[in-house]
N, C-alpha and C positions, 0 to 999 in steps of 0.2 A: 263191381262195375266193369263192362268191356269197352276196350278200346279194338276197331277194327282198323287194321291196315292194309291199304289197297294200291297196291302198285308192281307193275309187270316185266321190272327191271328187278334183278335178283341183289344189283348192288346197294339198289336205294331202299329197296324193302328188307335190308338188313340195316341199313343206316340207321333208315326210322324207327326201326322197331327197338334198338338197341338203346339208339338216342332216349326213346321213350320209355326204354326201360330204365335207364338211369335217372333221368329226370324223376320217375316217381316210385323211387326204390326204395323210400319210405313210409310208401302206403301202403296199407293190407288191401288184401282183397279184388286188386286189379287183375284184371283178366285180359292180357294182349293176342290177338287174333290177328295173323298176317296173311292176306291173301294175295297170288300173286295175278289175277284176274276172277271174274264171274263165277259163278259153278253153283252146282247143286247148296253144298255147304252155305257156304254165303247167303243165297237166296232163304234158307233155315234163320242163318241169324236174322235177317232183315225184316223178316214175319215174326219174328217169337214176341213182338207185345212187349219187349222192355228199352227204354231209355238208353244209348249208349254212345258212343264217341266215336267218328269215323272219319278214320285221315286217310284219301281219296285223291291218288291222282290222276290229272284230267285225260292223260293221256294212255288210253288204255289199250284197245282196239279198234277197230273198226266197226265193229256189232257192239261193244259196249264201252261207252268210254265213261268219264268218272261222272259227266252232269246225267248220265243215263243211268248211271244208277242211284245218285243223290233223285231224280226223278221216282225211280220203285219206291225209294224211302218216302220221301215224300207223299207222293199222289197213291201209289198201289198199297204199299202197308198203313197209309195214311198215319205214317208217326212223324210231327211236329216238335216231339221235346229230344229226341236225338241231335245230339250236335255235330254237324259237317262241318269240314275244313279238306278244302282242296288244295291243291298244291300243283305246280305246273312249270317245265324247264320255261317254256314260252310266256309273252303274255296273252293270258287267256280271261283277265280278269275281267273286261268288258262282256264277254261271251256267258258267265257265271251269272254275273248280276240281272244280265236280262231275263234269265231265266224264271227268276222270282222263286227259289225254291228255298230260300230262307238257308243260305250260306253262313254260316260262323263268320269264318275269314277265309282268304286267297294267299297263299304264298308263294313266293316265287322262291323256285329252285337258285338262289344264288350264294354269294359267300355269307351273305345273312341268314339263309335256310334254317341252322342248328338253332341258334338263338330264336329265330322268329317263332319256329315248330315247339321250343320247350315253352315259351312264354304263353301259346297258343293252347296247348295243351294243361297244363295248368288253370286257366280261364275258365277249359270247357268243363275240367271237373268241380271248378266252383260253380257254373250255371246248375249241372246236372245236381249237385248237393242241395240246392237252392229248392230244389221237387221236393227235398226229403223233411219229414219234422220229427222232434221228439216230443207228442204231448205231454205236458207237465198239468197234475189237478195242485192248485196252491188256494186256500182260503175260500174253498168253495168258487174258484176262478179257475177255468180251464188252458191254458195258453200252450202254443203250439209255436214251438222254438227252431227255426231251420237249421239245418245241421251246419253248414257256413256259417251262420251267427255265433256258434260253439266252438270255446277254444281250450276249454279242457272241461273234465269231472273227476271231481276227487271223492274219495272217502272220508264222508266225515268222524272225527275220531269217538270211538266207544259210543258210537248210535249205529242204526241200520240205515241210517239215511244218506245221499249221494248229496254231493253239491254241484250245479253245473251254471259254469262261469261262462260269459257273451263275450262278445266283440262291446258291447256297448257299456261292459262293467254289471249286468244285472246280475244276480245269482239266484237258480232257485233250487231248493230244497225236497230231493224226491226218497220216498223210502223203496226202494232198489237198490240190489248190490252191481257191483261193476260189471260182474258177467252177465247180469239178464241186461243191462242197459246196453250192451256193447254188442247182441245177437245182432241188430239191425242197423247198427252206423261204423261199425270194424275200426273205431278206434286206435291209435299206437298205444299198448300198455308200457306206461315210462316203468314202472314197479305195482309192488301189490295193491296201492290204495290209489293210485293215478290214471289216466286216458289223456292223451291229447287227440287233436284234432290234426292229423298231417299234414293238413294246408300249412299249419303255424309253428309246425315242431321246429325250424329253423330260428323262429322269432320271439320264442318268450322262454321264460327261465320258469325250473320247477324249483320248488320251495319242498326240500323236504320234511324242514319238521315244522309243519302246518299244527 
């Protein structure tokens, strides 16, 4: 997953970028992208066709400020499941809204900024997970489990089969080992027969002798 950063002050686009790397310095797999305006690059990522997180402030330049390119994202690459979140020393949030380009959130640059940014940030990687599923075949029944719904997969003992536990308490029962299930959703490996889900690693306890 990436996250883009977009802002033309050298001091906040080390803030955020940092901020946002500590915030999610228990996920695998994130990819932080800091830009410090427009440019060839940028306009690469914003076409490549995939899903991603872009924290955009409004104040850019004069040729491109942040609702101009939340605009390319939008209308010109026509991707809709990227999530924006703008940010702005001023209030700019009436000027956002109008727009209609399907903004995350607005935050304002104030002593709330760090807290609002991590909370923010956190959300949009749950929306973005929400795209993803893992199909499970169980009983001749197909079912297709969002990755946000998943809060861990274990090994089940002396079988070849996985268990992968929900938010909702289901569990289902797949014959896959850990590493082929985990090519596509990067997992945290707690130990040799465990995944969690890094949304929840703060919040639940491993059992280890399951």
């Amino acid at each position: 997953m990436k996250i883009i950063i977009i802002d033309n002050s050298n001091r906040w686009l080390r803030l955020i970028t940092n901020t946002t790397k500590d915030t999610l310095s228990e996920m695998l797999e994130i990819e932080i992208l800091p830009f410090r305006g427009y440019n060839n690059k940028l306009r690469e990522v914003i076409f490549d066709g995939i899903p991603k997180i872009y924290l955009i402030d409004f104040e850019l330049d004069k040729e491109m400020n942040g609702n101009d390119i939340a605009h390319e994202i939008r209308q010109d690459a026509f991707d809709w499941k990227s999530i924006i979140i703008i940010f702005s020393g001023y209030d700019r949030k009436e000027d956002i809204i109008t727009k209609r380009l399907s903004i995350y959130t607005y935050i304002s640059k104030d002593k709330y900024f760090i807290a609002n940014l991590e909370i923010s940030v956190k959300s949009a990687i749950n929306i973005l997970n929400s795209y993803k599923y893992i199909e499970v075949k169980e009983n001749r029944q197909v079912y297709q489990i969002p990755i946000n719904e998943i809060i861990e997969i274990y090994k089940e003992k002396l079988t070849k089969y996985c268990i992968i536990k929900t938010l909702s308490n289901n569990q289902f029962r797949v014959r896959s080992s850990l590493t082929e299930i985990n090519k596509d959703i990067n997992f945290k490996r707690i130990n040799s027969y465990t995944l969690i889900n890094p949304i929840y690693i703060n919040k639940i306890k491993i059992i280890n002798n399951r």
